[in-house]
N, C-alpha and C positions, 0 to 999 in steps of 0.2 A: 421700442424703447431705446435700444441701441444707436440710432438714427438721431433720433429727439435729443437725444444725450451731446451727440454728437454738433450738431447743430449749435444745441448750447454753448458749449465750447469754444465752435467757432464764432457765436455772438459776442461770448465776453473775451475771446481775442480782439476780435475786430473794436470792438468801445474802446479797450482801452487803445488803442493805434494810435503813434505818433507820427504826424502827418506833417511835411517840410513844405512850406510853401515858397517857392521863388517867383518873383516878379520887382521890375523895377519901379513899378509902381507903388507907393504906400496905398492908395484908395483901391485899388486891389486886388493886395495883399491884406487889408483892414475886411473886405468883403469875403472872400475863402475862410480867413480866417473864423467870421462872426457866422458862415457858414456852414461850416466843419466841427466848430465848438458845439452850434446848436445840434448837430447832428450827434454829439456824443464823442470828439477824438482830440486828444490832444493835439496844437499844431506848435509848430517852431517856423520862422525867418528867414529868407535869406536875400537880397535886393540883386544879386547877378550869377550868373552859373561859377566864379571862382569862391563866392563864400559857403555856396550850395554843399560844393566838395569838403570846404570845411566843416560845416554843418553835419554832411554824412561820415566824416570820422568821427566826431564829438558827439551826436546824438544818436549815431543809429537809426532812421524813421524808419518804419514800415513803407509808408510812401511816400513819393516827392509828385506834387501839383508844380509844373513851370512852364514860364513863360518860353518863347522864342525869342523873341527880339530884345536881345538886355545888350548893357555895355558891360565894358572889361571882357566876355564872354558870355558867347550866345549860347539859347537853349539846343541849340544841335551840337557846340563842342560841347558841353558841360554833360550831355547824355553820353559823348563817346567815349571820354573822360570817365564819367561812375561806371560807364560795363567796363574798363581796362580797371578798373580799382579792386581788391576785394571789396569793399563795405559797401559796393554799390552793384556790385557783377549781377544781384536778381531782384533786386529792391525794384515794385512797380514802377513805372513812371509816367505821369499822366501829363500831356502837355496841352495847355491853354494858347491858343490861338486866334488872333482874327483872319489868318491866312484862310483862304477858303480856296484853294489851288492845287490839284489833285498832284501838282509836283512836291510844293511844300510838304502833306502829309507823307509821302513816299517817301521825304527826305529822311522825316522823323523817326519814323520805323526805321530806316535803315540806321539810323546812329544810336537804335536802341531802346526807342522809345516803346512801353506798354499801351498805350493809348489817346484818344486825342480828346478833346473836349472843346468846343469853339465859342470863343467869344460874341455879344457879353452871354453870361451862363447863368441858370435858373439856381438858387440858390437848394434847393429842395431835389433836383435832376444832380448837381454835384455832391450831394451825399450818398445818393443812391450809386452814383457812380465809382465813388470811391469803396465804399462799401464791397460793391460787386467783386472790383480791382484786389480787396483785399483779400475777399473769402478766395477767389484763384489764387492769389499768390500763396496763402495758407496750404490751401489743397494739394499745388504744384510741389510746394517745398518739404511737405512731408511724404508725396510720393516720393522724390528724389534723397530724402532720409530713409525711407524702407525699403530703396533700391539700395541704397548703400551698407545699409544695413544686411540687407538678405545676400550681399557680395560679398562683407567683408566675414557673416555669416557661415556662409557657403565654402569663403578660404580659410576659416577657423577648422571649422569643420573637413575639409577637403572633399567639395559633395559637389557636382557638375549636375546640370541640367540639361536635358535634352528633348527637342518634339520630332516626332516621324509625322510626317503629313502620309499615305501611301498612295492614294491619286496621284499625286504629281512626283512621289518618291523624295520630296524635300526631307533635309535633316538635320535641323538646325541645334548646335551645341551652344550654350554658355559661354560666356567669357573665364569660367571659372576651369569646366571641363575642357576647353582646348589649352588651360593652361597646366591641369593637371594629363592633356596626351601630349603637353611639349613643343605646339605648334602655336601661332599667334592667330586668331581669330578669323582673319581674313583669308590666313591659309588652308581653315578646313575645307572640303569642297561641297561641302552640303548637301549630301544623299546619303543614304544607307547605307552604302558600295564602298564609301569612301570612310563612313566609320568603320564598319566591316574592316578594311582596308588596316586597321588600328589597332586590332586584336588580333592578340598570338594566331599564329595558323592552328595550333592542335584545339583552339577555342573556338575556333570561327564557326563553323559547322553548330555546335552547341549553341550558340547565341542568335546565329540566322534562324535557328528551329524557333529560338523561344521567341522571340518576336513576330513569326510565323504565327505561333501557335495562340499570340494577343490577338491578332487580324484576324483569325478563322474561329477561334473557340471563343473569343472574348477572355481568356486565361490570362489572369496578371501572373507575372515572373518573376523572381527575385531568384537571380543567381549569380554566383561569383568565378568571374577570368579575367583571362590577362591581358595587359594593354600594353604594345610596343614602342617603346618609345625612338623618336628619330636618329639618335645615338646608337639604338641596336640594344639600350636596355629596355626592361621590362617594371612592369610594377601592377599587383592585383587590385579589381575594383568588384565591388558590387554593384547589379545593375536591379533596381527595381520599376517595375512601369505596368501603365494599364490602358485600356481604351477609354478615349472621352469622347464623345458627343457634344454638336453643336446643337443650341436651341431649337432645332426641329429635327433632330435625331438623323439627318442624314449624311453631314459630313465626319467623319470619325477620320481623330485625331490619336497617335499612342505617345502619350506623354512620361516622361521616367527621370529618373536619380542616376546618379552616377560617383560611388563613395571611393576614398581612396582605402584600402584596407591593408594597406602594404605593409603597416606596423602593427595587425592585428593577428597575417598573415606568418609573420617574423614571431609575434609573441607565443603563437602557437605551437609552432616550431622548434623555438623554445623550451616552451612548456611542454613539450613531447620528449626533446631531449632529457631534460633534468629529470623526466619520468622513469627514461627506458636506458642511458646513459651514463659512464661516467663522467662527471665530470673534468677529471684530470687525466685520463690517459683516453677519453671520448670512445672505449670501448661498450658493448652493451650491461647492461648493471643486471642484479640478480633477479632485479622483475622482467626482462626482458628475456636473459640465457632461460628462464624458468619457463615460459613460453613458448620461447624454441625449442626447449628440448620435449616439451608436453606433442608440438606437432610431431616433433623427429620421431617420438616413441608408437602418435599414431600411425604414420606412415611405417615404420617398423611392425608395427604389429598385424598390420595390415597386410603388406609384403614378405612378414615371415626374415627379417633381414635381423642383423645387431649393431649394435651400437655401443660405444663407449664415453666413458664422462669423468675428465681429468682432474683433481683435485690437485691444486698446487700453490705453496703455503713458500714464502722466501727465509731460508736459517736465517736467524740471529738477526734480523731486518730491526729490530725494537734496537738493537748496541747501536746500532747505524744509527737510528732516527734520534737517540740519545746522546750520541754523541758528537755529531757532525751537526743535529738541526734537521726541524723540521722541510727547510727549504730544500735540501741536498735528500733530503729522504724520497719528496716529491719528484726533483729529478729523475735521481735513478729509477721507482716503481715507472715513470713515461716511459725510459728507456727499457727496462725490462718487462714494459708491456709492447712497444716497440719491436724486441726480438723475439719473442711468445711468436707474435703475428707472423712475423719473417720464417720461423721453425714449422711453425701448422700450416704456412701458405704449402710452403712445398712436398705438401703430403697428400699429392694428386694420385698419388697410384696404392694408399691407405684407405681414405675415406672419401663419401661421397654424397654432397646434401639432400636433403628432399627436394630443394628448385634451383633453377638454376646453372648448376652445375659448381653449386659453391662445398668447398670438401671441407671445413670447418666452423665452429664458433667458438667463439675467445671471447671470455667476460671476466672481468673484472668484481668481484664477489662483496669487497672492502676492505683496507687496509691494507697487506700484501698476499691476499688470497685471490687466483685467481682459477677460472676453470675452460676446460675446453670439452665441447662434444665434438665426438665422429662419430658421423653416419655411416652406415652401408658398410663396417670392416668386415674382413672374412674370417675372422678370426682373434681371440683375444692377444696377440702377439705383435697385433698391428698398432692396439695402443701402445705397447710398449718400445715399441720404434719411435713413435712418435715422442713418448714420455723421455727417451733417451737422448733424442735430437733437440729436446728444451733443455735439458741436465747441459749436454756439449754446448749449447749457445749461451746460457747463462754463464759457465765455466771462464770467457772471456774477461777480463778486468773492465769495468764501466770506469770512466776520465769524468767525475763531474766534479766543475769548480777549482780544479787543479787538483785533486784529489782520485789518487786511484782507488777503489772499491774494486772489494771482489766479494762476491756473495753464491750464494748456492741454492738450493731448492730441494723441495722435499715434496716427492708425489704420490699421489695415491690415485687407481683406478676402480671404476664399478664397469660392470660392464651388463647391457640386459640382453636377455632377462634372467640370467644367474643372478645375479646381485643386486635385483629390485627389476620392477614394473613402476614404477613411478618416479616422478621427479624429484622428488621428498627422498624416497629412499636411495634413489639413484648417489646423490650430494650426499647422504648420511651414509651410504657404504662408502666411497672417493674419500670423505674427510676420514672417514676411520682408518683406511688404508694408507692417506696423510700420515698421520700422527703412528702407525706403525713403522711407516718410513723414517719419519724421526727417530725413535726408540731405536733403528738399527743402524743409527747413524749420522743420519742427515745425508742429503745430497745424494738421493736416491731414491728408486722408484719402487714401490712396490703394488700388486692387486690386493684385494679386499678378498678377507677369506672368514671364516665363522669365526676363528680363535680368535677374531678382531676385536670382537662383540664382546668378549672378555673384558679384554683390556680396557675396553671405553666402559662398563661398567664398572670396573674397578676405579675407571678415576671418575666416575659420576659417585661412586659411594665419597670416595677421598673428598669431593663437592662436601655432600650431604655431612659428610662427619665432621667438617671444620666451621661449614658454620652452625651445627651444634655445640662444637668445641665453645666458641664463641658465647653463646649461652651460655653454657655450662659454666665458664671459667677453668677448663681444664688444661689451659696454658700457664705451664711454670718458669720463672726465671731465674737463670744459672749465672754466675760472676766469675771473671778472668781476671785476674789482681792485673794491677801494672802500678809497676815499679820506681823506682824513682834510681838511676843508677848512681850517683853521687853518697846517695844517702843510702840505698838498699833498704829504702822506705815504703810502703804501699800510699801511692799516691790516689789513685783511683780504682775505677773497676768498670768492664764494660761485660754490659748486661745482654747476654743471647740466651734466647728464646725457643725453650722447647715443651712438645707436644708429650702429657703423660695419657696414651692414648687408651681407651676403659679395653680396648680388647686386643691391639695388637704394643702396647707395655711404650716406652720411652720413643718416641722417635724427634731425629735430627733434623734440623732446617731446609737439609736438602731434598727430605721426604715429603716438607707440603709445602715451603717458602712457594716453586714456580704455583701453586694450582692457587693460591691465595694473590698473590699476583697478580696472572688469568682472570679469574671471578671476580676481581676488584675487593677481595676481604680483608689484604693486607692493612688499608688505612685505620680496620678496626681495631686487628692486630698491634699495629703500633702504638696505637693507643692505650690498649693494654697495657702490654708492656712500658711504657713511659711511666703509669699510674702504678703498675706495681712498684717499677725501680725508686721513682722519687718515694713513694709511703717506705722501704724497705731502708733507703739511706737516711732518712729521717729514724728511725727506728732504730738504727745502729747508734747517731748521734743522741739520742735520748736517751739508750743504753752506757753511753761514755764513753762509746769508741772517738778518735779521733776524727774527723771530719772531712770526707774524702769527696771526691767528684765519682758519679756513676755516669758511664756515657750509654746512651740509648741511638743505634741506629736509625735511621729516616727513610723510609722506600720512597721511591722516586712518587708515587701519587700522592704520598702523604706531604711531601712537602711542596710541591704546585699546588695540590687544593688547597679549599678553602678554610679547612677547621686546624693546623699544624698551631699559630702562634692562640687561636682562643683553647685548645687543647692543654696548649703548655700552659697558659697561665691557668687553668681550672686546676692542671695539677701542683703547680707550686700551691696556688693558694689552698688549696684541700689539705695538704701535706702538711705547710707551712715551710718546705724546704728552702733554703739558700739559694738564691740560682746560679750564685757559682758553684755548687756543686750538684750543677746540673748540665752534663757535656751531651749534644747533638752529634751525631758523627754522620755523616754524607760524600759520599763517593763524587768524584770528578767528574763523570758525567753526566749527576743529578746538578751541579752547579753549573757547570757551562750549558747547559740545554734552556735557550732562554736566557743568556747573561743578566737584559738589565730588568729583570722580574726577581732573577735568582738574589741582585746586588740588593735590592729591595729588599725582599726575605730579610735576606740575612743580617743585615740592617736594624730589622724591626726585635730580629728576634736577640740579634746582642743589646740593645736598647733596652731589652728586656733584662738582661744581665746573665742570663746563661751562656756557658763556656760553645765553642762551634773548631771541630776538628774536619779535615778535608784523608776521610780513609784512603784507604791501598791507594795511596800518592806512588805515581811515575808510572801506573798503568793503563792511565786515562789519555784523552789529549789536551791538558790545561792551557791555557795560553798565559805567559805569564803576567802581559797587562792585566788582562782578566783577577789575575790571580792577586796583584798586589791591591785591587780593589774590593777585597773580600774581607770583611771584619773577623778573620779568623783567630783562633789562640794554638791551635797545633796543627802538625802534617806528621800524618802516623806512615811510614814508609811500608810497602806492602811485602809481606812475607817469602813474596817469590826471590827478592833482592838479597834479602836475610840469611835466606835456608844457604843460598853458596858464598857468602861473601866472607867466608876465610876458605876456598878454594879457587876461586874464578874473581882474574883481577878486575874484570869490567864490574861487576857485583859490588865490590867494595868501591870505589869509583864512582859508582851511580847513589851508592850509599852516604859517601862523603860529599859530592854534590848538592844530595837533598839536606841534607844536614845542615851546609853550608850558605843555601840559599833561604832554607827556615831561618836560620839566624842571625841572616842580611833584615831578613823582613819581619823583626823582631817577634820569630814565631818558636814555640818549642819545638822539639822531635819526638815522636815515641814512636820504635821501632817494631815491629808485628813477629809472631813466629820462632821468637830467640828462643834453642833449645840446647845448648851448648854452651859450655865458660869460653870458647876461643870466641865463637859469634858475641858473647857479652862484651867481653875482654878486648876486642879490634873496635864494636862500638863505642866502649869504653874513650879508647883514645881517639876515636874521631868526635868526641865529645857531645854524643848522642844524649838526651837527655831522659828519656824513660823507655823503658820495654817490657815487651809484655810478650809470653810465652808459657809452654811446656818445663823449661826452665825455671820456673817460679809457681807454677801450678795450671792446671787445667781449667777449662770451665768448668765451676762448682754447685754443688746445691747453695742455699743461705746457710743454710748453718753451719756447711765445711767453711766458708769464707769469712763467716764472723768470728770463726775459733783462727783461721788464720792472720782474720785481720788484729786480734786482741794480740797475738802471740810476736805481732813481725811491727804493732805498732809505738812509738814512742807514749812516753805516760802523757794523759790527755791533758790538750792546753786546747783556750781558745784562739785556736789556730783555724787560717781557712787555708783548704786546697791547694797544693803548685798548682 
C-alpha cells in the first residue's frame, strides 16, 4: 500500500511538470510542445540558451528539453550557465540533438547536461523520456532533502553516527560525530584504534569491552563516556549500537549512535547539588550531613569508637539581616561558613573520618544554623576544643561592603552514644545544648545534659500555651498616656500587650514576644491587638472622652506580609474609627530592610489616613535619604537617650539633634521613658513636642486610663488628634 501511494504521488508530480523547451526553431518547439502537452505537462518557450536562463528564474521548470546549436548562445553554454545558477544547479536537462558524435555527447555531459535525446524524436519515446527524467529527479531531490534533514537533524539533536565494519577493522564516523569530537571529517582515521584513540583513557578499556562484547555475544550496548577533545577538553556521549547483517547473514556490520549528553550530564550534577548542597555557602545541606552522619554512627558502632555532632546557631544574626539587608546577611553566613571550614580543617589530631582520612563535616542546616560531626574523638573534651577554636575564629570582625560586623555563636554538643544512637537524636540533643548556650549567654559552648530536656520542654509548653492563648482571647491590652507638653494634655496612648496567663497570673512581653516571633504567631498577635485598641478608642469616643490617637506596634512580619494594610482597613471599618486616630509605630529596622517595598507600604497605608511613627529613633541605622522619603507624622526618640540627658551632655545633644531634624522634616517628636521634671523640663526647652513615660503614668489597664483620660482631658469638643 505504501508503495502504491507512493507512486501516486510521484504521478501527479510528474502531470503536473512544467517543462521549458528551448530550440531555435519554432516547428520544433511547435512539435515538443504538442508533444509534451499531449503526454500530460505543462510547457513554456524559449528560442536560445540567453532567454532559457531567463525562463528558469521566472518559471521555475522542473525540466528544460534544448537544443545545441542556437544563436546568441549555445545549448552547451546555457547548460554551464543553469548548473552555476541556483534556479538551475539540479533542474534535469534533456538535450535534443542531431549530432550523433561520441565527442558532442561527452561535451554535454560534461557542461551539465542530464541526458540526451537525438534528433528527429518520436513524439510518444519523448514523453516517456521525460517522464522517466522526472520521477529521478523527484527521487534524487528528496533523498538529498532527507539527507539534509537527517544532518541538520542529527545537529539539533547532537547525535553522531557511526559503522564498525570488523573484517577489515574500518570505522567510519558522520560528519555530524567528527564534528561533535572536534576534528574535520577527513581527519578521522577510520578504524577503531583511532576512535578508541578519542575517548578518555579511564573510558577506553570500558568501551573496547562493550564493542567486543557486540561481535562475540551479539549484546547491543548503550553506555555512557567520555570524548576527548583536541584542545585537551572533554565532553560526555552516549554510545548505543548493535550488530547488523547483510542479506545472506554473513557479513556483520556494528552500526551505532553517538549522543552528546554533556548538558544532561551538567544537569545532573546540578540536580545532585541542589539535592545534597547548599546553595550559598555550597557546603553539604541537612539531607546530606544526615547521611553522613547515619554512616559515621555505623562505622562507630561497629568499631566501638565516638563521635560528636556540633550544633551552631550565629547571636543576633536576624539584627544583622534586618538591618544591614538581606545581601550583606548572605555575605557574611559565606564568610562564616568560610571560617567554620578553616577552624574544623585543622582538627587532625581530634577527629578522624570513616574514609579517606577526612577529620570533619561541616553542613549548613539553614539560615544561620550550622553543624559539624567528628569522628573517631577520644573523648568528649575533643569536641570542645574544637567548639572553642570556631568561638576564637568567629570572634574576628568580618569587613563586608564597608561594613564591620562582629558576630558570635552559640554552640551546643551531643556526643554518642551518651546523648543519642541516632541521627535524629544526635541534632535534637546539639540544638538543645544550642539554645542552653544561649540562655547562658551567648557566645559559648556548651554539652547536652538531661536538665536540658527541661528547658526545651518548658518552651514547647510556652509554644502550646500561646497559641491557645490565641483562641482563647486571653491577651489584654494595657495604655501608656503620652502627653502633649505645651499643653500637659493626653494626646494619645500607645497600646502594649499582655499575657493574663490562666496558671502562671500576668505576664510581660519579654516573657513570650521572642517564642511568638520564632513560631511565626506574632502576625496574629498583632492583629489582635490592633482590633482590640481601635474597638477600645472608638469606645472612649462614644463615651465623650475627647478623641485621641492609640498607637499600635507592627512586628517586622506583620508589616512585610501580606495581610497588614487589608487587616487595618477590616479594623477601621468594624470599629468605624477615624484613621487619624490610628498611629502604627515601627522601628528602624523594619523600615530600612527592603527600602523601596518598605516606601510602598508606607505609602499605601498613609493613603489610608492613619497616623505612622518611626519608634526608638537613633538606635537603628536610618539613612536619612531613606528617611526624608518616608510619609511619616512622628520620630519617637528612644528611651536609652532620655534616661541620661540631664546628666550626660552627649545625651542631650543627640536629643536636640533629633528634635531638630524632626522638625526640619516637618515631623513631631515624642520623646520615650521621661520619668523626671528635669528630663521634662530640658525637653521642654529643646521644644520636644510630646512624651510619654513613668512620669505621667505606667502602662495601664482600660479602665485606669479612661478614668485618667476623663480627669487630665479638656471638656469634649469635636476636635481631632495632635
Amino acid at each position: 500500500m505504501l508503495s502504491t501511494h507512493t507512486d501516486m504521488q510521484m504521478k501527479d508530480a510528474t502531470s503536473s511538470a512544467l517543462i521549458l523547451v528551448v530550440d531555435d526553431e519554432e516547428l520544433i518547439r511547435m512539435f515538443v510542445r504538442e508533444a509534451l502537452e499531449q503526454a500530460g505537462f505543462e510547457v513554456c518557450e524559449a528560442s536560445n540558451g540567453s532567454q532559457a536562463m531567463e525562463q528558469c528564474i521566472s518559471r521555475r521548470p522542473d525540466l528544460i528539453v534544448m537544443d545545441v546549436v542556437m544563436p546568441v548562445m549555445d545549448g552547451f553554454s546555457a547548460c554551464s550557465k543553469l548548473r552555476e545558477s541556483a534556479e538551475g544547479a539540479r533542474v534535469p536537462i534533456l538535450i535534443m540533438t542531431a549530432l550523433d558524435d561520441a565527442d558532442s555527447i561527452a561535451r554535454a555531459y560534461e557542461h551539465g547536461a542530464t541526458d540526451f535525446i537525438a534528433k528527429p524524436m518520436h513524439a510518444a519515446i519523448l514523453g516517456h523520456r521525460v517522464r522517466y527524467m522526472l520521477r529521478g529527479s523527484i527521487t534524487l531531490n528528496a533523498l538529498l532533502r532527507s539527507e539534509a534533514r537527517l544532518g541538520l537533524a542529527q545537529r539539533i539533536a547532537k547525535i553522531g553516527n557511526w559503522e564498525w565494519h570488523p573484517p577489515t577493522d574500518r570505522f567510519t564516523a558522520s560528519p555530524e560525530l567528527c564534528r561533535l569530537m572536534g576534528i574535520r571529517l577527513q581527519e578521522f582515521g577510520g578504524t577503531k584504534g583511532a576512535f578508541l584513540k578519542m575517548v578518555h583513557e579511564e573510558d577506553r578499556d570500558r568501551v573496547d569491552h562493550a564493542l567486543k562484547s557486540i561481535l562475540e555475544e551479539r549484546k547491543p550496548c548503550d553506555i555512557d563516556h567520555r570524548i576527548i577533545l583536541p584542545n585537551g577538553g572533554e565532553f560526555a556521549v552516549n554510545i548505543q549500537a548493535e550488530a547488523v547483517f547483510d542479506d545472506q547473514l554473513k557479513s556483520l556490520t556494528i552500526v551505532g549512535t553517538a549522543k552528546d549528553i554533556s548538558e544532561r550530564k551538567r544537569s545532573e550534577r546540578e540536580i545532585h547539588r541542589l539535592a545534597y548542597y547548599d546553595s550559598l555557602t555550597g557546603l553539604p545541606n541537612r539531607v546530606l550531613f544526615k547521611d553522613r552522619v547515619t554512616q559515621a554512627l555505623a562505622h562507630a558502632r561497629r568499631y566501638q569508637t565516638t563521635l560528636a555532632v556540633l550544633f551552631l546557631d550565629l547571636d543576633r544574626f536576624k539584627v544583622i539581616n534586618d538591618t544591614l539587608g538581606h545581601n550583606v546577611g548572605d555575605l557574611l553566613l559565606k564568610q562564616v561558613a568560610d571560617r567554620l571550614a578553616d577552624s574544623v580543617r585543622h582538627s587532625d589530631s581530634i577527629g578522624r573520618s570513616v574514609e579517606q582520612g577526612e577529620t570533619h563535616e561541616l553542613a549548613r542546616l539553614g539560615g544561620d544554623e550550622f553543624t559539624v560531626l567528628l569522628t573517631n574523638i577520644r573523648d568528649a573534651q575533643d569536641a570542645g576544643t574544637v567548639a572553642r577554636r570556631i568561638l576564637e575564629a568567629l570572634a574576628r570582625p568580618f569587613l563586608i561592603d564597608g561594613h564591620e560586623i562582629s558576630v558570635t555563636a552559640s554552640v551546643g554538643s551531643a556526643i554518642f552514644p551518651t546523648d543519642g544512637d541516632s541521627v535524629d537524636l544526635l541534632l535534637k540533643s546539639s540544638d538543645i545544648a544550642m539554645y542552653h548556650a544561649k540562655d547562658q549567654g551567648r557566645n559559648n559552648f556548651q554539652f547536652y545534659s538531661k536538665t536540658m530536656n527541661a528547658l526545651a520542654a518548658e518552651r514547647l509548653e510556652m509554644e502550646n500555651d500561646l497559641r491557645k492563648a490565641l483562641e482563647r482571647h486571653e491577651f489584654i491590652v494595657y495604655y501608656q498616656p503620652q502627653v502633649e507638653i505645651r499643653t500637659n494634655r493626653i494626646v494619645g496612648a500607645e497600646a502594649l500587650v499582655r499575657w493574663l496567663h490562666p496558671h502562671r497570673g500576668m505576664l510581660l512581653p519579654a516573657e513570650f514576644l521572642p517564642v511568638a516571633i520564632e513560631t511565626g504567631m506574632i502576625q496574629k498577635l498583632d492583629q489582635e491587638v490592633l482590633f482590640v485598641a481601635c474597638r477600645q478608642n472608638k469606645a472612649w469616643q462614644d463615651a465623650g472622652c475627647t478623641p485621641i490617637r492609640v498607637s499600635v506596634n507592627v512586628s517586622n512580619s506583620f508589616f512585610h506580609g501580606a495581610l497588614l494594610t487589608s487587616a487595618i482597613a477590616r479594623a477601621l471599618e468594624e470599629t468605624q474609627l477615624d484613621p487619624e486616630c490610628l498611629e502604627l509605630e515601627l522601628t528602624e529596622s523594619i523600615t530600612m530592610r527592603h527600602v523601596e517595598t518598605s516606601i510602598t507600604m508606607l505609602q499605601e497605608l498613609r493613603a489610608m489616613g492613619v497616623r505612622l511613627s518611626i519608634d526608638d529613633f537613633g538606635t537603628g541605622y536610618s539613612s536619612l535619604s531613606h528617611l526624608q522619603r518616608f510619609p511619616l507624622n512622628i520620630l519617637k526618640i528612644d528611651q536609652s537617650f532620655v534616661l541620661g540627658v540631664t546628666r550626660n551632655a552627649a545625651n542631650a545633644s543627640i536629643t536636640r539633634a533629633i528634635i531638630s531634624l524632626a522638625h526640619s522634616m516637618n515631623l513631631s517628636v515624642l520623646a520615650e521613658g521621661v520619668e523626671t521634671e528635669e528630663q521634662l523640663e530640658l525637653l521642654r526647652q529643646q521644644e520636644c513636642d510630646q512624651v510619654q513615660g513613668y512620669i505621667f503614668g505606667r502602662p495601664m489597664p482600660e479602665e485606669e486610663f479612661v478614668e485618667l483620660l476623663a480627669r487630665t482631658s479638656s471638656p469634649p469638643r469635636n476636635r481631632r488628634a495632635a
